[in-house]
N, CA, C and O of each residue as an XYZ file, in Angstrom:
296
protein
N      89.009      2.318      4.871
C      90.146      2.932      5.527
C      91.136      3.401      4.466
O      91.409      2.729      3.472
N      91.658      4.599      4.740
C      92.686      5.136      3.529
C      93.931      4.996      4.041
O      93.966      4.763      5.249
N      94.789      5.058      3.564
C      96.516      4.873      3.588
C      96.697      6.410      2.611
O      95.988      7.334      2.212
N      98.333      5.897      2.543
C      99.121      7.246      2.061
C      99.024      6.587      0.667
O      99.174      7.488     -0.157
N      98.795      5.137     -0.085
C      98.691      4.881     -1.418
C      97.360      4.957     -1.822
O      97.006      4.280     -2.787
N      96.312      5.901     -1.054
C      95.224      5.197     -1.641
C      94.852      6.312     -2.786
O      95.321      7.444     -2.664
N      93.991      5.983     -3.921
C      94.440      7.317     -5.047
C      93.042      7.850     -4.782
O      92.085      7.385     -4.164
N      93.275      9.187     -5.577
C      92.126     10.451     -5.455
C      90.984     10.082     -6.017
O      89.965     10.617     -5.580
N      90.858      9.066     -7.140
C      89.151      8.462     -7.108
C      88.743      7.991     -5.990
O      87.737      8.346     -5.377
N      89.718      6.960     -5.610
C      89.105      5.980     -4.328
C      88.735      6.693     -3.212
O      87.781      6.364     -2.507
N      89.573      7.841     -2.968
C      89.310      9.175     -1.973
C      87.938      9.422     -2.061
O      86.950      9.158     -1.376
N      88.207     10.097     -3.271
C      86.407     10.818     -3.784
C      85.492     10.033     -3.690
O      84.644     10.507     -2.934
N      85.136      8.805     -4.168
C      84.448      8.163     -4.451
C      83.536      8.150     -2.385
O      82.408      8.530     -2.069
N      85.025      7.365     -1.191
C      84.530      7.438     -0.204
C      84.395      8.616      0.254
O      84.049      8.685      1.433
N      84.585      9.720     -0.391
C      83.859     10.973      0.465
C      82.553     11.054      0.051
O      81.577     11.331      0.747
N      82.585     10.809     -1.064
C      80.775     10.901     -1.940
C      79.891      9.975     -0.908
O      79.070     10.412     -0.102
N      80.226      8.663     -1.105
C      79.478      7.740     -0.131
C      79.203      8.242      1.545
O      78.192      7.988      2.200
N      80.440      9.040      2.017
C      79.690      9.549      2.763
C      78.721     10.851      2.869
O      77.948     11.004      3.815
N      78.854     11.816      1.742
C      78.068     12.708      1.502
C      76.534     11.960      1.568
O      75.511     11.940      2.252
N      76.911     11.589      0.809
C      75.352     10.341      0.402
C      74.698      9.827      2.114
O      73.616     10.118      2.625
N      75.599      9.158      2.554
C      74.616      8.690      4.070
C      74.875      9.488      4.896
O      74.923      9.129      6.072
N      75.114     10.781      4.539
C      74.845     12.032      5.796
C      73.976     12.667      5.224
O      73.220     13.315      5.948
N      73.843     12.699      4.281
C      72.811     13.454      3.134
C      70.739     12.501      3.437
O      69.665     13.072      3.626
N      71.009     11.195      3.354
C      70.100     10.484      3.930
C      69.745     10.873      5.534
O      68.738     11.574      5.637
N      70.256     10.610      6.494
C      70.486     11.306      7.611
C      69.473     12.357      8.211
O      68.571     12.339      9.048
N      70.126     13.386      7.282
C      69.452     14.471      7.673
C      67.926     14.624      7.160
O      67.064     15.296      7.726
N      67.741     13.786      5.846
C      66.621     13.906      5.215
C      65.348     13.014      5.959
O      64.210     13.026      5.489
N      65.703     12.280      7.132
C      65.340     11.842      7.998
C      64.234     12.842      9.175
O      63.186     12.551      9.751
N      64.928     13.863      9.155
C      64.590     15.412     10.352
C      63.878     15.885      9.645
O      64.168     15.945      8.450
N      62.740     16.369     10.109
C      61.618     16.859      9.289
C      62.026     18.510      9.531
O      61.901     19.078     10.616
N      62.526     19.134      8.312
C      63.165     20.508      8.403
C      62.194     21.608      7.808
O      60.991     21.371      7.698
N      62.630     22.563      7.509
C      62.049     23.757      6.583
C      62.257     23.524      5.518
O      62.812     22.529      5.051
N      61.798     24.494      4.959
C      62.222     24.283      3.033
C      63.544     24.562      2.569
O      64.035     24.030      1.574
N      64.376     25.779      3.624
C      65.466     26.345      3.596
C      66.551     25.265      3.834
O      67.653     25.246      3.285
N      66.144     24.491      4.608
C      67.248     23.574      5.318
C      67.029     22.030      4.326
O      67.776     21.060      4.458
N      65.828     22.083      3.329
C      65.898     20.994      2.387
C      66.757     21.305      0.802
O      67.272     20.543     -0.016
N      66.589     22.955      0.874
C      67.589     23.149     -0.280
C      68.803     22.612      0.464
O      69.124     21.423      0.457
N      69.506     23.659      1.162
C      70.863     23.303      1.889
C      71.095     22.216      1.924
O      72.298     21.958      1.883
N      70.036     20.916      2.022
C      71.173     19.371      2.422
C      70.766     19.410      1.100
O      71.863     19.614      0.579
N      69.798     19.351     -0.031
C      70.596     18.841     -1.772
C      71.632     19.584     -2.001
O      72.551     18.866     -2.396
N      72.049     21.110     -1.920
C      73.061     21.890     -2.740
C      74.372     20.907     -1.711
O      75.367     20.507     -2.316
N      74.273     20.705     -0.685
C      74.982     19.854      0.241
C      75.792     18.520     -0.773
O      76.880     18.537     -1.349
N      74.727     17.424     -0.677
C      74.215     15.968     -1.777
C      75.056     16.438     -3.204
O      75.820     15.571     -3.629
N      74.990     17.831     -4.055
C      75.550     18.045     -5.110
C      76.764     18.438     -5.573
O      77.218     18.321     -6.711
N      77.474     19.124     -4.169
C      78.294     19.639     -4.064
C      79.410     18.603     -3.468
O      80.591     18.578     -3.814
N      78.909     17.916     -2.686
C      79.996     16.939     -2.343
C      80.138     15.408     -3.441
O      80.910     14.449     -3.427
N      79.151     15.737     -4.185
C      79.408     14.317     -4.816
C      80.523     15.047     -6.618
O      81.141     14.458     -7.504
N      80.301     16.155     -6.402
C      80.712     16.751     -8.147
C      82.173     16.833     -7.878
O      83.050     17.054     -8.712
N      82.332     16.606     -6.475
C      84.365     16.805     -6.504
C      84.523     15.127     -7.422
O      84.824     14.963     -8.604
N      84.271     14.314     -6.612
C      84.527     12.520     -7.378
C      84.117     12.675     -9.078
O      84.877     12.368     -9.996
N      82.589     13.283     -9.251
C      82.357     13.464    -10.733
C      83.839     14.007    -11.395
O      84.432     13.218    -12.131
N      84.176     14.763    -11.249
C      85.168     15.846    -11.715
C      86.425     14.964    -12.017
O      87.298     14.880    -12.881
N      86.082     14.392    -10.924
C      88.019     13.633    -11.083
C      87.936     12.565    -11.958
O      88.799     12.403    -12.820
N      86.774     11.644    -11.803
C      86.525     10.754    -12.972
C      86.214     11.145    -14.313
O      86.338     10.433    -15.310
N      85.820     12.270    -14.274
C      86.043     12.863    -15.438
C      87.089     12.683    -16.268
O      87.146     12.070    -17.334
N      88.472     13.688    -15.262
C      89.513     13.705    -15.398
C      90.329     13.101    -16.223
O      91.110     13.567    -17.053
N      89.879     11.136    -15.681
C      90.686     10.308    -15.859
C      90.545      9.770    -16.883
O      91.392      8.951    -17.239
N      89.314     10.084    -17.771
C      89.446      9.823    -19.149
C      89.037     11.505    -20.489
O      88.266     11.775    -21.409
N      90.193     12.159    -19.697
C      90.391     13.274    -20.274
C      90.970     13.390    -21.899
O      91.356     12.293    -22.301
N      91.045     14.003    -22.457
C      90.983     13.973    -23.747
C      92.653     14.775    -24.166
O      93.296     14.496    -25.178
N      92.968     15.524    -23.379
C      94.221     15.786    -23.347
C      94.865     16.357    -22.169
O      94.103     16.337    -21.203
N      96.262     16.968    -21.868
C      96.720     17.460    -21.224
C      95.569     18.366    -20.506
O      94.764     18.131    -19.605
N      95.808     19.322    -21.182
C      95.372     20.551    -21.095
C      93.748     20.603    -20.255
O      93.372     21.254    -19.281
N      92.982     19.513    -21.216
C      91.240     19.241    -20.472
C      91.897     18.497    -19.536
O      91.898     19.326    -18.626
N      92.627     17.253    -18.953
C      92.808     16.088    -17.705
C      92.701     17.959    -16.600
O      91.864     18.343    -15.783
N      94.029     18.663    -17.173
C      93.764     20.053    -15.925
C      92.702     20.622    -15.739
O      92.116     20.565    -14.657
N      92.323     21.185    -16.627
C      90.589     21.938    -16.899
C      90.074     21.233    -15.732
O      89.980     21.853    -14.673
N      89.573     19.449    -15.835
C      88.818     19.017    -14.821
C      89.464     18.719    -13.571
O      88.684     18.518    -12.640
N      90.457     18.654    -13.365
C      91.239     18.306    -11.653
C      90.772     20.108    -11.408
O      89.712     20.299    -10.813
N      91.497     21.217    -11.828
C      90.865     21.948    -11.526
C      89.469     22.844    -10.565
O      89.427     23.532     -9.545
N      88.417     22.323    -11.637
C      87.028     22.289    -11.361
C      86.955     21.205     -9.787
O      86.590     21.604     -8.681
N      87.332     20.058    -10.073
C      87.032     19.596     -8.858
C      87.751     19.919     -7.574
O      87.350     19.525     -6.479
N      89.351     21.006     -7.837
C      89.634     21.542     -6.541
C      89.097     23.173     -5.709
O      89.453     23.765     -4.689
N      88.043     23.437     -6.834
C      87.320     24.389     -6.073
C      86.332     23.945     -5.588
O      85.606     24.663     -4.900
């Protein structure tokens, strides 16, 4: 459960986890090939926002900590 203190790893981290068991989920449904790319680019895309920010947090300076918050808000 999140609050208004909870910080943007801990965020990311539980959005990843759920990327991850919706990502399982679907891999469950026996799909096309089209719809097995779509849930990995899915699986990669939702887990690289949390990568990004942990990145972040042991950034090397100003300038790179932005570079990667950045990257992870597109």
């Amino acid at each position: 459960m999140m609050n208004n203190h909870t910080s943007i790893q801990q965020r990311t981290k539980i959005f990843a986890i759920r990327v991850i068991n919706a990502y399982i989920e679907l891999n469950k449904k026996h799909f096309n090939d089209a719809s097995k790319v779509l849930s990995k680019q899915f699986l990669r895309c939702g887990t690289s926002v949390g990568a990004n920010c942990a990145e972040a947090e042991f950034a090397q300076s100003r300038p790179d900590f932005l570079s990667k918050y950045s990257i992870a808000l597109k």
